[in-house]
VMD Tcl script that draws the C-alpha trace (Angstrom):
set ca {
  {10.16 96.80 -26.51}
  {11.47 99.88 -24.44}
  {11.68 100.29 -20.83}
  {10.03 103.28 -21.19}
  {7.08 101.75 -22.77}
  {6.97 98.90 -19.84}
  {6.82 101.60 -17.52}
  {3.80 103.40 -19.16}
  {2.28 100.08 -19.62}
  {2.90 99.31 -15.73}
  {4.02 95.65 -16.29}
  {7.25 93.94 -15.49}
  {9.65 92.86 -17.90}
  {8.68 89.09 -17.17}
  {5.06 89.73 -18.07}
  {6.23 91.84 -20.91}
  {8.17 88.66 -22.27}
  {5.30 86.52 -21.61}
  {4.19 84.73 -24.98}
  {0.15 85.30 -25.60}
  {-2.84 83.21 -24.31}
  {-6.01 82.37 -24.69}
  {-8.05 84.94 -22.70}
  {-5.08 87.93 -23.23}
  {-6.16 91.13 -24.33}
  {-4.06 91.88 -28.05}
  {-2.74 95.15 -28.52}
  {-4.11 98.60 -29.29}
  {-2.83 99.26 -32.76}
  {-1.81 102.59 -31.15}
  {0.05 101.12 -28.24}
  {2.77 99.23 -30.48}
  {2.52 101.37 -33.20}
  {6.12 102.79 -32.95}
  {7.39 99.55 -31.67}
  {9.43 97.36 -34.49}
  {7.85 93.64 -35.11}
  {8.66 90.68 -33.54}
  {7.48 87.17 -35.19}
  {6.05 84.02 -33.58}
  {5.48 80.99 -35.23}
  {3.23 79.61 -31.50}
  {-0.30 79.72 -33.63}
  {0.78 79.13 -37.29}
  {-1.60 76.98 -39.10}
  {0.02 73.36 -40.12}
  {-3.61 71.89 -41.60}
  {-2.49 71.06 -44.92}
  {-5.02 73.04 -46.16}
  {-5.07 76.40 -49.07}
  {-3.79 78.93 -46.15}
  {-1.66 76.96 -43.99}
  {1.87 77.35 -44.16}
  {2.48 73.47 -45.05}
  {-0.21 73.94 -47.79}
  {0.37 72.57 -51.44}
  {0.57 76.16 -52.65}
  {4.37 76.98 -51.08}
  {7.23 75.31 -52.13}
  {11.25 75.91 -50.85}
  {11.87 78.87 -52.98}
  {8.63 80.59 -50.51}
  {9.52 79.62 -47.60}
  {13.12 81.56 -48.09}
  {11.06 84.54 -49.80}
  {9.03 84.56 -46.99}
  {12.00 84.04 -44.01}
  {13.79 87.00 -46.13}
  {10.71 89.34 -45.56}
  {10.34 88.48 -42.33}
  {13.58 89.72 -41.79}
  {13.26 92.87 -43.74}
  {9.99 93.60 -42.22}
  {10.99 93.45 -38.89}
  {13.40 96.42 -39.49}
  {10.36 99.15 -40.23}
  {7.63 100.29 -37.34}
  {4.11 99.05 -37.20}
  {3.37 102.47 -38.23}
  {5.76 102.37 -41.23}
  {3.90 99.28 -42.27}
  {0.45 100.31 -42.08}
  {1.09 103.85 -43.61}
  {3.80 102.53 -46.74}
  {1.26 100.53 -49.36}
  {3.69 98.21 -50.40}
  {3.41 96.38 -47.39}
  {-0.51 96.35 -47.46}
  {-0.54 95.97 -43.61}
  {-3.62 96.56 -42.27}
  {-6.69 95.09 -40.04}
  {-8.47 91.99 -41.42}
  {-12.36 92.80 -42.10}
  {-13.70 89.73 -42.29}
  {-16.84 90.56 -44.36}
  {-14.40 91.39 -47.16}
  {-12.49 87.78 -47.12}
  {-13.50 84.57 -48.50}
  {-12.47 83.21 -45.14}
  {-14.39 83.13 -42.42}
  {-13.45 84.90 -38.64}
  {-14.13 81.67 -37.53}
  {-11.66 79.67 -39.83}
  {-8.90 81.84 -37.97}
  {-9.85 81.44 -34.52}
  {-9.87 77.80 -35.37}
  {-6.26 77.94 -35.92}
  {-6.12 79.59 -32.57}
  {-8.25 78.19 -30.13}
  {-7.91 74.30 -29.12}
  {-11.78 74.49 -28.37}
  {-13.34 76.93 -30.84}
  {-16.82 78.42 -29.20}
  {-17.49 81.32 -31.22}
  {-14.72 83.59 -29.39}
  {-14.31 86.74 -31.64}
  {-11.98 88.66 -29.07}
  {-8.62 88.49 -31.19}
  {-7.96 91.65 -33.73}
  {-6.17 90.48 -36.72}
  {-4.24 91.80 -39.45}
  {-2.78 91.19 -42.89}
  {0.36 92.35 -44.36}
  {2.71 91.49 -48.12}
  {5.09 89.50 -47.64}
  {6.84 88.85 -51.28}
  {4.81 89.10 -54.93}
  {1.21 88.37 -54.23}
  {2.00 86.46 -50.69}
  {0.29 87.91 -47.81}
  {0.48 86.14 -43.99}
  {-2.47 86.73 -41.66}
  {-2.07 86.84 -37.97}
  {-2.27 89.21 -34.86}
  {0.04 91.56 -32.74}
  {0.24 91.02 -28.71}
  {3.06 92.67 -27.00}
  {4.41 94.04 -30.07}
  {4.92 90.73 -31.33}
  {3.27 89.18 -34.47}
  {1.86 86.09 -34.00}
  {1.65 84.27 -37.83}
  {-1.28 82.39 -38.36}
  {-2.29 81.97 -42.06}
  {-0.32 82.10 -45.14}
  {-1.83 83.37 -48.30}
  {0.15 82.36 -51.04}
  {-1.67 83.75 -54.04}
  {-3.35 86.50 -52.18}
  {-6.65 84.80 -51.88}
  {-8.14 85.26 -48.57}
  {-9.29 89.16 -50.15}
  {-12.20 88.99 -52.51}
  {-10.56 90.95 -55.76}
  {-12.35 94.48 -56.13}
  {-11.95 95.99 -58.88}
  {-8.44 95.46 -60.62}
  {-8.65 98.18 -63.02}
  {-8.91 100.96 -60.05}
  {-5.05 100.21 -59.35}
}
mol new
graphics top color blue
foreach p $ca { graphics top sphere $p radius 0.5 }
foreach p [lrange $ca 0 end-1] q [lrange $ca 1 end] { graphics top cylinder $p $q radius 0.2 }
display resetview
């Protein structure tokens, strides 16, 4: 994160490093859009279940596909990502996912009470794999992991 950008944003570099909260505002996509990503692990999903990162669906070989991507993502933009299609970055829309909005905040929120005040957002990381999670201060916070590229209902294949 730049100085510069601290200064526009009017915070100090202590509440700039601050990690995220419940409550916190997540970024703009056009605030952090020429900032470079930084990833947290606070919120990922351990649940055992489909999209969790300890799910039955990743083995080894994944997790150092996915640590390798990580690493290569984290040298483009936000707006690198969400304009290049290989990356698929973009904003979840929830009505197009066989999981629901509240699934996520689940995986967020000790005491889940309907809170839909998190944006989040999807993005390739290796083959089919996509991780699901959300940007505050620049930094993405993984939540999901979609192995087989699930959580988006398949439209038309043949359109690609």
């Amino acid at each position: 994160m730049s100085f510069d950008l601290l200064k526009e944003w009017d915070i100090s570099i202590s509440e700039a490093h601050s990690k995220f909260s419940i409550g916190k505002q997540t970024d703009a996509f056009d605030d952090i859009k020429e900032l470079k990503p930084i990833f947290s692990f606070d919120y990922i999903s351990m649940k055992n279940s489909s999209f969790c990162f300890n799910g039955q669906t990743i083995g080894r070989q994944d997790y150092i596909k996915l640590f390798k991507s990580l690493k290569n993502i984290s040298s483009y933009t936000y707006e690198t990502l969400n304009k290049e299609y290989r990356f698929h970055f973009h904003e979840v829309d929830w009505k197009d996912t066989s999981l629901s909005a509240s699934d996520f905040y689940k995986c967020i929120y000790e005491t889940y009470n309907g809170e839909e005040d998190i944006t989040a957002y999807q993005f390739k990381v290796f083959e089919e794999a996509r991780v699901v999670g959300f940007i505050y201060r620049g930094v993405f916070y993984l939540v999901l992991f979609d192995r087989g590229h699930n959580v988006y209902k398949r439209k038309d294949k043949k359109k690609r």
